[in-house]
mmCIF file of the C-alpha atoms, coordinates in Angstrom:
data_MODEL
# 
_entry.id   MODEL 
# 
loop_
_atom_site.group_PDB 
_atom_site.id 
_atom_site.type_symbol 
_atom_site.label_atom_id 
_atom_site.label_alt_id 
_atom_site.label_comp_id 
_atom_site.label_asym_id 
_atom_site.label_entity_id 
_atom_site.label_seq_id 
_atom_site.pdbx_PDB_ins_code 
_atom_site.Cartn_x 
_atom_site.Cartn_y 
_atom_site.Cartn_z 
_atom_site.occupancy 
_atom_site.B_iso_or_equiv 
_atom_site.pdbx_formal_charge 
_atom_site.auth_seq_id 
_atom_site.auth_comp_id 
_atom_site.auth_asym_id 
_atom_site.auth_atom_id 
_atom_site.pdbx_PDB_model_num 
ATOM 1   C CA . UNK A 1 1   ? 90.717  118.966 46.512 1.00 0.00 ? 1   UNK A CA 1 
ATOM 2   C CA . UNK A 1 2   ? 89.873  115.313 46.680 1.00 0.00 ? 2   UNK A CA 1 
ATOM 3   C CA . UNK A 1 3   ? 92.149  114.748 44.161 1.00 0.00 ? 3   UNK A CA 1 
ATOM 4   C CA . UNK A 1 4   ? 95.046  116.234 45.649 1.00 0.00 ? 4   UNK A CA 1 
ATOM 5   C CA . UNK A 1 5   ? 94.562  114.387 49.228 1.00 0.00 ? 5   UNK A CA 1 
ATOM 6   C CA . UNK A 1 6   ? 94.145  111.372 46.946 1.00 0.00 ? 6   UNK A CA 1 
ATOM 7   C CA . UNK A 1 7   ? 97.891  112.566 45.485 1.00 0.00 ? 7   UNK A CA 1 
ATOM 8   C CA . UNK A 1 8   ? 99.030  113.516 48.600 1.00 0.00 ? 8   UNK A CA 1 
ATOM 9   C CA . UNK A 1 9   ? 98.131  110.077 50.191 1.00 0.00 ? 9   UNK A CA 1 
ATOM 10  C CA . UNK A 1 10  ? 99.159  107.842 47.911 1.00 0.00 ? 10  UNK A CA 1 
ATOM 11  C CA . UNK A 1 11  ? 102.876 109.383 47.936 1.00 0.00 ? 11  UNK A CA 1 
ATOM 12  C CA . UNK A 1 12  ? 102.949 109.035 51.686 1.00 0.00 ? 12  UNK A CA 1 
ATOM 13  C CA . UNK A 1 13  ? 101.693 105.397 51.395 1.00 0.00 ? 13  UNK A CA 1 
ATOM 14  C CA . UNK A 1 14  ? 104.613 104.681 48.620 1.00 0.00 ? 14  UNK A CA 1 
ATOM 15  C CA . UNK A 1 15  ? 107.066 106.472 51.002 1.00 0.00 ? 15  UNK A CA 1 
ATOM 16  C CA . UNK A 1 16  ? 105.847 104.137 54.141 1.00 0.00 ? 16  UNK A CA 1 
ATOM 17  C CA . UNK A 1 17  ? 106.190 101.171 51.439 1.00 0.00 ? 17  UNK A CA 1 
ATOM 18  C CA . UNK A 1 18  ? 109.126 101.743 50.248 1.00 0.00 ? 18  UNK A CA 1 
ATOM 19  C CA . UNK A 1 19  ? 111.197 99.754  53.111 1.00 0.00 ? 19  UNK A CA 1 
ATOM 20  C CA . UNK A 1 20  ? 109.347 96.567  51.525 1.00 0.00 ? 20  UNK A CA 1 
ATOM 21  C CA . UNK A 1 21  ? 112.361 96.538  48.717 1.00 0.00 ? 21  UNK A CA 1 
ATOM 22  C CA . UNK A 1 22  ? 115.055 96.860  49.983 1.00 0.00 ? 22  UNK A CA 1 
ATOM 23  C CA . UNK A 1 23  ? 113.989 94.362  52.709 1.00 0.00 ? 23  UNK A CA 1 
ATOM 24  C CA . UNK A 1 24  ? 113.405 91.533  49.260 1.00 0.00 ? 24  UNK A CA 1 
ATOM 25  C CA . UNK A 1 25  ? 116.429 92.547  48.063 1.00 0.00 ? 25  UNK A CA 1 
ATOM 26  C CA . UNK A 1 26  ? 118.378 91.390  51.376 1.00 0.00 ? 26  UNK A CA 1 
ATOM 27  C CA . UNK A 1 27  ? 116.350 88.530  52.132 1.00 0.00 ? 27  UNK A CA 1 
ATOM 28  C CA . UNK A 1 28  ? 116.397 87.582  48.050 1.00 0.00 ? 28  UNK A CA 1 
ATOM 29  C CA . UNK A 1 29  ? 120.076 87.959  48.228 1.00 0.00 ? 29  UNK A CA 1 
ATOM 30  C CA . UNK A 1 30  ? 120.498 85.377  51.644 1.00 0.00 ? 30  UNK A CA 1 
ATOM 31  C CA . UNK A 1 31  ? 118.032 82.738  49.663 1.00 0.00 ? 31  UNK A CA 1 
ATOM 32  C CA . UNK A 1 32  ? 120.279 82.443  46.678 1.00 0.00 ? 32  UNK A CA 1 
ATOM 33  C CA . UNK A 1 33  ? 123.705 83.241  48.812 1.00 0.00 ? 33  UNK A CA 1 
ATOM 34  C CA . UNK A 1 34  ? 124.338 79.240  49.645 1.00 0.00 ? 34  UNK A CA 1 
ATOM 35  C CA . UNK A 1 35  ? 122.957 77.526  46.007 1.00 0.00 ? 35  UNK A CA 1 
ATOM 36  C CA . UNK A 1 36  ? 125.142 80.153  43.937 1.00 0.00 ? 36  UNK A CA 1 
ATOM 37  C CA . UNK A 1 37  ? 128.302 79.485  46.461 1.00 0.00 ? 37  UNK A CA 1 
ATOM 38  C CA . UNK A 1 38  ? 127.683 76.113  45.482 1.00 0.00 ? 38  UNK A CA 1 
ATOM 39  C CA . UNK A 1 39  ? 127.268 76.299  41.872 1.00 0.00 ? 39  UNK A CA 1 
ATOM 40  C CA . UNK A 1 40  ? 130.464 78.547  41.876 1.00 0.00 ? 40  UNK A CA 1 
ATOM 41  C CA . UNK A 1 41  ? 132.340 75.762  44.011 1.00 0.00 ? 41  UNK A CA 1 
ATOM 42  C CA . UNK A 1 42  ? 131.450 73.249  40.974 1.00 0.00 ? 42  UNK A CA 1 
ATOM 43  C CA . UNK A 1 43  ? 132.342 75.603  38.359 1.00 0.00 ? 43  UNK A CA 1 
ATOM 44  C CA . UNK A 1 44  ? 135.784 76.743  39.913 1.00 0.00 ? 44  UNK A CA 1 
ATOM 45  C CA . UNK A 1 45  ? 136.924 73.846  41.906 1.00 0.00 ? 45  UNK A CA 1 
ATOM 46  C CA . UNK A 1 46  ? 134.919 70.968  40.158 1.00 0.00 ? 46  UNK A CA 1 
ATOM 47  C CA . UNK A 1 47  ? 133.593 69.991  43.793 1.00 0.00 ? 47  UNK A CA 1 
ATOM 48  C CA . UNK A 1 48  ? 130.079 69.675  44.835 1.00 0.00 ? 48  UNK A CA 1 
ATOM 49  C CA . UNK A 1 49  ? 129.233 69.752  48.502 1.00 0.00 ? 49  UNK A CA 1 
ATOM 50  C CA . UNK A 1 50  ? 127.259 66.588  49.599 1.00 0.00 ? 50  UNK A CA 1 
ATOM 51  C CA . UNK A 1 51  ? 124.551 67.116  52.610 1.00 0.00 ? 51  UNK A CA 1 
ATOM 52  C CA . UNK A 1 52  ? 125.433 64.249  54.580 1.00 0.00 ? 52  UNK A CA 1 
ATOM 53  C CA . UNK A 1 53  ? 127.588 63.421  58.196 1.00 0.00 ? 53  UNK A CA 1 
ATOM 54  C CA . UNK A 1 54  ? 128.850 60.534  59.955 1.00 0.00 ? 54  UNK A CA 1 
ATOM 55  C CA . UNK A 1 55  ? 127.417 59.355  63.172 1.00 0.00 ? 55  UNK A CA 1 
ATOM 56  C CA . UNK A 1 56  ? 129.655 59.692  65.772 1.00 0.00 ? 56  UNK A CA 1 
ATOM 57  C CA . UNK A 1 57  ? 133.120 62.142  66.764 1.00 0.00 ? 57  UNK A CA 1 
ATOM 58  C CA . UNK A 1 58  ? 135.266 60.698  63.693 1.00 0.00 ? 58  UNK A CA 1 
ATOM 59  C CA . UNK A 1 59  ? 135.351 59.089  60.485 1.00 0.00 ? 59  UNK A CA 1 
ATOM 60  C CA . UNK A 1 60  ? 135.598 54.933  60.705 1.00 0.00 ? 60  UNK A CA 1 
ATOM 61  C CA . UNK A 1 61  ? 135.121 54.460  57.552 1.00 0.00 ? 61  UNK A CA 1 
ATOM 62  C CA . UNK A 1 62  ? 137.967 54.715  54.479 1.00 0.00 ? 62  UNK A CA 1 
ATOM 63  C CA . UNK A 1 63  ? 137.564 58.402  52.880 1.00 0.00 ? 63  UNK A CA 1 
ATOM 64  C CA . UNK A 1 64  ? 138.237 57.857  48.811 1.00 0.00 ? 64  UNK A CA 1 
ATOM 65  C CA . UNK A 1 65  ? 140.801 60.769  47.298 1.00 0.00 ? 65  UNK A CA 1 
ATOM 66  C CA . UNK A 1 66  ? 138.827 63.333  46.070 1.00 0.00 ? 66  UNK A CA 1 
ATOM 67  C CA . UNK A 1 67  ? 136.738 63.178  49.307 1.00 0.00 ? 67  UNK A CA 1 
ATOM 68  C CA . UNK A 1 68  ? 136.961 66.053  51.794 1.00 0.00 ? 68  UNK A CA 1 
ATOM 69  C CA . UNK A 1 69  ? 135.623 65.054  54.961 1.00 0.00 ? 69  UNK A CA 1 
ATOM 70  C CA . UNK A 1 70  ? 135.683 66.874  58.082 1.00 0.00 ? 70  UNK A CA 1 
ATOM 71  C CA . UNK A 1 71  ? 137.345 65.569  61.202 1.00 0.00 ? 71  UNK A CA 1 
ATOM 72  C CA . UNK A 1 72  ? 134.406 65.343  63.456 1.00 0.00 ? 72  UNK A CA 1 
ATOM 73  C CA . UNK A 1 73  ? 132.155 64.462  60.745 1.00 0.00 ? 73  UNK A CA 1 
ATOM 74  C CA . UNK A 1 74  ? 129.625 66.995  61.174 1.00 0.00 ? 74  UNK A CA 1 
ATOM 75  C CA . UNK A 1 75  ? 129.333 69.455  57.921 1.00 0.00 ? 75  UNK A CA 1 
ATOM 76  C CA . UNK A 1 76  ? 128.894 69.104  54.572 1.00 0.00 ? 76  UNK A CA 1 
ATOM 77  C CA . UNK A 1 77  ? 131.342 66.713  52.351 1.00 0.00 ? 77  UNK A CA 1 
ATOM 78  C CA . UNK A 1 78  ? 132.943 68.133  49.702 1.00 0.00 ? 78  UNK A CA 1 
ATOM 79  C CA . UNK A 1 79  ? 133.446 65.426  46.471 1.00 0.00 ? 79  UNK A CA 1 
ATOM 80  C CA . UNK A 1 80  ? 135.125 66.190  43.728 1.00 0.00 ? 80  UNK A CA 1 
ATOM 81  C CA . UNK A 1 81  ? 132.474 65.848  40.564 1.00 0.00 ? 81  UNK A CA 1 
ATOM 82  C CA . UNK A 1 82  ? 134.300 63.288  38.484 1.00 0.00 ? 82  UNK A CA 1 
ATOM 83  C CA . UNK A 1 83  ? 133.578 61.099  41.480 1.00 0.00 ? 83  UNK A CA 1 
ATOM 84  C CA . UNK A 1 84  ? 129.728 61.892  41.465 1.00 0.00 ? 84  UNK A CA 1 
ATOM 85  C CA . UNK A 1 85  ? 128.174 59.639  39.152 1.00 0.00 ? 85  UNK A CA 1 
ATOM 86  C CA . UNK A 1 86  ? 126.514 62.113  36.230 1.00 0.00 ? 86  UNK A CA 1 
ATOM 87  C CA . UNK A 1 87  ? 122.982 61.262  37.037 1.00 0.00 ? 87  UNK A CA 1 
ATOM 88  C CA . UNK A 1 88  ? 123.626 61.927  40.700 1.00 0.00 ? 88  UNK A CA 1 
ATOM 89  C CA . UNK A 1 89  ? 125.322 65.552  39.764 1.00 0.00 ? 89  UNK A CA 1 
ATOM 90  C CA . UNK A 1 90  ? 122.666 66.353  37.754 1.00 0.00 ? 90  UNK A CA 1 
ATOM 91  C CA . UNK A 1 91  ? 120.130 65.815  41.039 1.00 0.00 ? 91  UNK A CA 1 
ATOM 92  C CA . UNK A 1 92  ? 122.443 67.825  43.183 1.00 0.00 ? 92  UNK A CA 1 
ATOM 93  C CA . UNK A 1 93  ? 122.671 70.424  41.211 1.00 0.00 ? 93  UNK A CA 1 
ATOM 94  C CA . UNK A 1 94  ? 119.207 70.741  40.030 1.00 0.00 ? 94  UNK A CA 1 
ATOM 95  C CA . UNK A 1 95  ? 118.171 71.016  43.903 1.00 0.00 ? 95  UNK A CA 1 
ATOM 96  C CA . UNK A 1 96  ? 120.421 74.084  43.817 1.00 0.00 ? 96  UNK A CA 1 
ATOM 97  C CA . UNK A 1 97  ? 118.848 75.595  41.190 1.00 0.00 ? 97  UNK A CA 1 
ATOM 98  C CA . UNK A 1 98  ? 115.491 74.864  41.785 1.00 0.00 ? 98  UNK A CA 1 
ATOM 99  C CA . UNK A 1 99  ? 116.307 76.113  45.596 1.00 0.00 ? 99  UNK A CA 1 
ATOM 100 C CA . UNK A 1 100 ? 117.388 79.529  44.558 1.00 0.00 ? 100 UNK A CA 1 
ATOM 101 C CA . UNK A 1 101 ? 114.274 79.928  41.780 1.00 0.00 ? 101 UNK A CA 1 
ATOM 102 C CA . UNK A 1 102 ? 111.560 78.981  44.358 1.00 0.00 ? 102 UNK A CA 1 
ATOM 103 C CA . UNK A 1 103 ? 113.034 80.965  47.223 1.00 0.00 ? 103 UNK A CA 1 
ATOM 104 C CA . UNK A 1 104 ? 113.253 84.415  45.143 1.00 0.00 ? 104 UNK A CA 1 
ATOM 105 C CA . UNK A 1 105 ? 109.571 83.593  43.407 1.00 0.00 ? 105 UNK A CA 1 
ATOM 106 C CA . UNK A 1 106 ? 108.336 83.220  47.459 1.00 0.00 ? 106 UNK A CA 1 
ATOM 107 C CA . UNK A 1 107 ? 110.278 86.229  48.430 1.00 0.00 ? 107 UNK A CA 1 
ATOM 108 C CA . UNK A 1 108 ? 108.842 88.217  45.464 1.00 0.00 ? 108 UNK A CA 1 
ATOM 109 C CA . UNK A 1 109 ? 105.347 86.915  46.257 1.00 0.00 ? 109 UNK A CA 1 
ATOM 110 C CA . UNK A 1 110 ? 105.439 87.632  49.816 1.00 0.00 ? 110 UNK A CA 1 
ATOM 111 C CA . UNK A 1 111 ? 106.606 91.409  49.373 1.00 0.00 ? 111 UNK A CA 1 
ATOM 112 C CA . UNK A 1 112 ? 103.290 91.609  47.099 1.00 0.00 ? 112 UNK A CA 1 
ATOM 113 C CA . UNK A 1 113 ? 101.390 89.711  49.788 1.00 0.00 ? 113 UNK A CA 1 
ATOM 114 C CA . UNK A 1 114 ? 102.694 92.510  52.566 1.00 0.00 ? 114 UNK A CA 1 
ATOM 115 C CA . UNK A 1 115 ? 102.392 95.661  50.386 1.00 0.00 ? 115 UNK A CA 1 
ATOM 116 C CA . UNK A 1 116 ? 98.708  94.677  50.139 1.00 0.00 ? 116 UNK A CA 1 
ATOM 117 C CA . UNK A 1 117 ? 98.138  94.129  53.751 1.00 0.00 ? 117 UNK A CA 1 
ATOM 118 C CA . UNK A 1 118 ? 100.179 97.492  54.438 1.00 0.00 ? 118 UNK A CA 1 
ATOM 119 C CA . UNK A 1 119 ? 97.269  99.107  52.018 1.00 0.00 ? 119 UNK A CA 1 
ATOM 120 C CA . UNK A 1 120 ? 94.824  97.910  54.621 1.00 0.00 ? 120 UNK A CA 1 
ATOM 121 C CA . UNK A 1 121 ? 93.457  95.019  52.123 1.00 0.00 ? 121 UNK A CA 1 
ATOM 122 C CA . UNK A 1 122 ? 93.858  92.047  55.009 1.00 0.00 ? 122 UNK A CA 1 
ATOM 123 C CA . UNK A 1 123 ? 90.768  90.147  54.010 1.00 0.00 ? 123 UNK A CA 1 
ATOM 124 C CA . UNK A 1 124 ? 89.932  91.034  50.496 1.00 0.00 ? 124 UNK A CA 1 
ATOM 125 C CA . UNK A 1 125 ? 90.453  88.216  47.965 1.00 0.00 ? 125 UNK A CA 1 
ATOM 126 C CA . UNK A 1 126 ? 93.427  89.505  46.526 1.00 0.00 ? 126 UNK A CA 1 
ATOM 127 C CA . UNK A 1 127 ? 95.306  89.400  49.414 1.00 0.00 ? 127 UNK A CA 1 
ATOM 128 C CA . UNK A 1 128 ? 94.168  85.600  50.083 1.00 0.00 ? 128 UNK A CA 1 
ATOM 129 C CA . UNK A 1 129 ? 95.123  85.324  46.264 1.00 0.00 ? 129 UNK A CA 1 
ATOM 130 C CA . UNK A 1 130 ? 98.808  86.499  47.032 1.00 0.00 ? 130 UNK A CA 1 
ATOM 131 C CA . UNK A 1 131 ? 98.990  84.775  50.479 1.00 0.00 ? 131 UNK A CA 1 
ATOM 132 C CA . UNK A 1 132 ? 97.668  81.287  48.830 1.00 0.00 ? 132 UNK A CA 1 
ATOM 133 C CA . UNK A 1 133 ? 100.851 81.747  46.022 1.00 0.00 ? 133 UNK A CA 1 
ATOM 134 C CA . UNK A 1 134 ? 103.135 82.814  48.715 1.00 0.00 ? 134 UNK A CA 1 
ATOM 135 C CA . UNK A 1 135 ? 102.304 79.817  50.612 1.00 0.00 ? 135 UNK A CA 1 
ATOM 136 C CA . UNK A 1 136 ? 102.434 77.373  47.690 1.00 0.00 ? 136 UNK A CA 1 
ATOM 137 C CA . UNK A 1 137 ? 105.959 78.843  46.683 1.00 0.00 ? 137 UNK A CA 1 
ATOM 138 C CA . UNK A 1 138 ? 107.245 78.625  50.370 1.00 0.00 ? 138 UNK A CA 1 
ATOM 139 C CA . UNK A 1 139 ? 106.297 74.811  50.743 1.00 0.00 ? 139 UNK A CA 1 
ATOM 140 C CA . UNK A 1 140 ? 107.458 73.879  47.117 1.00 0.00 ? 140 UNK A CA 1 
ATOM 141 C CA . UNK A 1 141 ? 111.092 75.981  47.953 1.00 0.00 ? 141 UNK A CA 1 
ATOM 142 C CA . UNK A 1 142 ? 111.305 73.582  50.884 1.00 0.00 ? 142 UNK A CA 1 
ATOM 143 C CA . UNK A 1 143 ? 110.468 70.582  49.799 1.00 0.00 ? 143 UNK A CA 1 
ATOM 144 C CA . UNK A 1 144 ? 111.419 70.231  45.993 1.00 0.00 ? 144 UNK A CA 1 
ATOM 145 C CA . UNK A 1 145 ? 115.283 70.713  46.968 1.00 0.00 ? 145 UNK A CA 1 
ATOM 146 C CA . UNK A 1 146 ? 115.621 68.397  49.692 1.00 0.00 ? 146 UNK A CA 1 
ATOM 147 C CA . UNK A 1 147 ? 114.058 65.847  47.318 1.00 0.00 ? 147 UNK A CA 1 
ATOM 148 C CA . UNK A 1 148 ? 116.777 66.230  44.369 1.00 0.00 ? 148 UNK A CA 1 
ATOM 149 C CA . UNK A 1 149 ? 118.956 66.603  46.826 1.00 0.00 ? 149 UNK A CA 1 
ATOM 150 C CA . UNK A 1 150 ? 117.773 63.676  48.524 1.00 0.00 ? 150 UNK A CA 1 
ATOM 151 C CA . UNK A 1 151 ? 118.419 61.207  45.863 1.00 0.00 ? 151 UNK A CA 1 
ATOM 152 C CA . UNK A 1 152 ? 121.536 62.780  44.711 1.00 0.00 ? 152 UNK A CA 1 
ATOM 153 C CA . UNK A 1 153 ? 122.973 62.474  47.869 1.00 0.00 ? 153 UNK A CA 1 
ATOM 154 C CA . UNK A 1 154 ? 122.199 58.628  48.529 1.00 0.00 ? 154 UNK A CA 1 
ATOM 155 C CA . UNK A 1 155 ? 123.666 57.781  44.963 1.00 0.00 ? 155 UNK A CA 1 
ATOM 156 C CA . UNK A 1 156 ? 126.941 59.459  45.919 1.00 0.00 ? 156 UNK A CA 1 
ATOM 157 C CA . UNK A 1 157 ? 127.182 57.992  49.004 1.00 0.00 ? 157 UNK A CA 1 
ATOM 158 C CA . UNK A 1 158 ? 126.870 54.642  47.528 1.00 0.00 ? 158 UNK A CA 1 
ATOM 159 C CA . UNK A 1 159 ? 128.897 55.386  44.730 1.00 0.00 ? 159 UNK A CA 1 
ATOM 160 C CA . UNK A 1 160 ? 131.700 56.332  46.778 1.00 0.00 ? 160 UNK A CA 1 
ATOM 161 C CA . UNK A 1 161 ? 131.342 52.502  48.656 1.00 0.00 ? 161 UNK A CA 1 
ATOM 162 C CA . UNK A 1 162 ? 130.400 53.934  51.981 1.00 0.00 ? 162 UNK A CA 1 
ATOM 163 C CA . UNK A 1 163 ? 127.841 51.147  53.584 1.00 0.00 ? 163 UNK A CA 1 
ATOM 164 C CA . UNK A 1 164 ? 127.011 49.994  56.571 1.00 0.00 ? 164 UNK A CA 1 
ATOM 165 C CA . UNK A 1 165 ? 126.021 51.176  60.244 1.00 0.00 ? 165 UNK A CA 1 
ATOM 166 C CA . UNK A 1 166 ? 129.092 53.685  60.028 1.00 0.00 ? 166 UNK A CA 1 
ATOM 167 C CA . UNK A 1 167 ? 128.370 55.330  56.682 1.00 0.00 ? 167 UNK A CA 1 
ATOM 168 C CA . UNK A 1 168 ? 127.113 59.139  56.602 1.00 0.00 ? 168 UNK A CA 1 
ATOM 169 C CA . UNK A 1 169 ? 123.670 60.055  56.800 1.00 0.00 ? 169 UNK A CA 1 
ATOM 170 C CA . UNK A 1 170 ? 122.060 62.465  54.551 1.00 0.00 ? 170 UNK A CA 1 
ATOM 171 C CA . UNK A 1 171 ? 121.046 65.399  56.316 1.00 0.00 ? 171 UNK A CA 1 
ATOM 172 C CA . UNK A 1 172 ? 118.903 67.044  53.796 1.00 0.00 ? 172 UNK A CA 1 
ATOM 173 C CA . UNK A 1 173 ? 116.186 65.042  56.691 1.00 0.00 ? 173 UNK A CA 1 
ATOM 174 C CA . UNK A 1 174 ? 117.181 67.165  59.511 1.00 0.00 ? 174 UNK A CA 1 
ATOM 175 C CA . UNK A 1 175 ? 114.909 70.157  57.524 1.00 0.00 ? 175 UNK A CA 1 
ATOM 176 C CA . UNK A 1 176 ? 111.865 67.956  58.350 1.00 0.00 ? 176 UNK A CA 1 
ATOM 177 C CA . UNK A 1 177 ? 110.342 69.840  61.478 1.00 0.00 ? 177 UNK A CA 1 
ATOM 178 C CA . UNK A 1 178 ? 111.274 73.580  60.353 1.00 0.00 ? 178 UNK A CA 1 
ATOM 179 C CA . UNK A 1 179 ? 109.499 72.391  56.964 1.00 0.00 ? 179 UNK A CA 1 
ATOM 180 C CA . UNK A 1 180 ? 106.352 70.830  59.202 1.00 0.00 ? 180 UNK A CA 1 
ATOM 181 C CA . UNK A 1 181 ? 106.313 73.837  61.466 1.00 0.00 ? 181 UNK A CA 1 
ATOM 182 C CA . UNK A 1 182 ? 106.339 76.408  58.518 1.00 0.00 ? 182 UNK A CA 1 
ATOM 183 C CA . UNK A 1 183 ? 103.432 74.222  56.980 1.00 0.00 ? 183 UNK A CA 1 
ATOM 184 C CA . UNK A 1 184 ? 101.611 74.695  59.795 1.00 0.00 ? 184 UNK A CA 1 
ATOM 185 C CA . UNK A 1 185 ? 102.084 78.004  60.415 1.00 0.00 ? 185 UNK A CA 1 
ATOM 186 C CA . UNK A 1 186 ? 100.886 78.953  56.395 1.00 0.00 ? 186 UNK A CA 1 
ATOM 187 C CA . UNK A 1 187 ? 98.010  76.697  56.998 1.00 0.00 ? 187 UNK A CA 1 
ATOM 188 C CA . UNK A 1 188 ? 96.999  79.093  60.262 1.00 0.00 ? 188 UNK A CA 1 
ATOM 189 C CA . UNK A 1 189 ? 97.176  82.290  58.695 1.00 0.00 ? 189 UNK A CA 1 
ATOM 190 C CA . UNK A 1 190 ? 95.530  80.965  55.479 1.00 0.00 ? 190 UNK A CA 1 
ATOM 191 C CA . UNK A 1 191 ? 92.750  79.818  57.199 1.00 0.00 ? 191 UNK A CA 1 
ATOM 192 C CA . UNK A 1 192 ? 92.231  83.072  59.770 1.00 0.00 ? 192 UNK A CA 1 
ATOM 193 C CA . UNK A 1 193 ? 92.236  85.179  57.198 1.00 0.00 ? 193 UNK A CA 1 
ATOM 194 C CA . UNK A 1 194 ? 89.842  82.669  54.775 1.00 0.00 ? 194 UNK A CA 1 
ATOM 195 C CA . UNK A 1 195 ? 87.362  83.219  58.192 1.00 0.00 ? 195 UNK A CA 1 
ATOM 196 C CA . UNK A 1 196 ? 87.929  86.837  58.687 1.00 0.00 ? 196 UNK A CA 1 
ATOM 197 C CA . UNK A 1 197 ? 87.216  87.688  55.069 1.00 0.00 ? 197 UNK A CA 1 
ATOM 198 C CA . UNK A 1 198 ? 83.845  85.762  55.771 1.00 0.00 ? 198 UNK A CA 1 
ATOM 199 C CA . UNK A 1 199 ? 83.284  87.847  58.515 1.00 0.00 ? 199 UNK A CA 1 
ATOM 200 C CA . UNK A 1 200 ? 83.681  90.925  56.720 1.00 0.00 ? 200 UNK A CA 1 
ATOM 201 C CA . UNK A 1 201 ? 81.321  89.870  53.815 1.00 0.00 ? 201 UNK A CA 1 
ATOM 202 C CA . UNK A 1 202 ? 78.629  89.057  56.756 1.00 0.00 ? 202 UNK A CA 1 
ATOM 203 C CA . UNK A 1 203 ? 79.354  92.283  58.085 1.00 0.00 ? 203 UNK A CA 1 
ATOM 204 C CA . UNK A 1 204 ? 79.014  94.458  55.049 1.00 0.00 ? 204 UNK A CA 1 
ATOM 205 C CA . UNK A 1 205 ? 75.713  92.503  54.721 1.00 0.00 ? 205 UNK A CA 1 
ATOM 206 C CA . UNK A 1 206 ? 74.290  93.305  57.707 1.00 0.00 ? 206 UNK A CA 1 
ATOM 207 C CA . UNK A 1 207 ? 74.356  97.385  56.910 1.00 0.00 ? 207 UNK A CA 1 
# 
């Protein structure tokens, strides 16, 4: 009898689960949507989108051919790639794909980390396991990109001779306070359920 409820439980736990997957598979899909347009554009077109806007409603500066910039200055340039110095396209690109990677290895962890708090493990150490990888994998997917990016984006820009007060700005930078306010947020959770798992173990003592 015990084993049947055991049966009979477990099925209706994987059927209340079983929303988790198709949930990664949307938000897996959204992670790697922008890197593999991207990627794509360079393949197809042979132009790689640069991060970076211009202060200001329009251009002042001189816009070299191969150079799509919008009017106003505000969205992402597109260069074409025999423009981008090699080193510099291999940074840009690597930020892509190091992007994507990161993102789907957080999204993967974090299904783990919520199928095992749906099981009713919230404090046990394999859920602070999962949530400490989830976390690591969540910081590193925001911050290794923007710092390829980064430097691929400043050796275009000067590559291309825009200098000066007027030139573009990279905005892989404007991340900064969604990345801070994520970090934040991790380092929260991380450390309520670090304490309520302490709790518990006290607890379980005291009976």
């Amino acid at each position: 009898m015990n084993a049947r409820q055991n049966a009979t439980g477990s099925d209706r736990e994987a059927k209340e689960l079983g929303y988790l997957w198709p949930l990664g598979i949307a938000a897996a899909g959204l992670v790697v949507l922008k890197p593999l347009e991207n990627v794509i554009g360079f393949l197809v077109d042979g132009q790689v989108r640069v991060n970076a806007s211009f202060e200001g409603a329009a251009v002042s500066l001189p816009t070299p051919v191969g150079a799509d910039v919008p009017l106003d200055g505000a969205s992402t340039i597109l260069v074409a790639s025999d423009l981008i110095p090699t080193g510099a396209l291999v940074l840009l690109l690597i930020g892509q794909v190091i992007g994507a990677l990161l993102s789907l290895a957080a999204v993967w962890m974090l299904l783990l980390f919520a199928r095992n708090l749906a099981k009713g493990d919230f404090f046990g150490g394999k859920s602070i396991r999962l949530l400490d990888w989830s976390s690591g994998l969540v910081i590193a997917a925001l911050a290794a990109p923007g710092f390829f990016e980064l430097l691929g984006t400043n050796w275009t820009i000067a590559k291309l001779g825009w200098d000066g007060r007027d030139a573009p700005e990279p905005t892989v930078l404007d991340q900064t306070w969604t990345f801070l306010l994520i970090l934040v947020i991790v380092l929260v959770v991380n450390l309520i359920m670090r304490r309520g798992a302490r709790l518990q173990q006290d607890q379980e003592g005291l009976v």
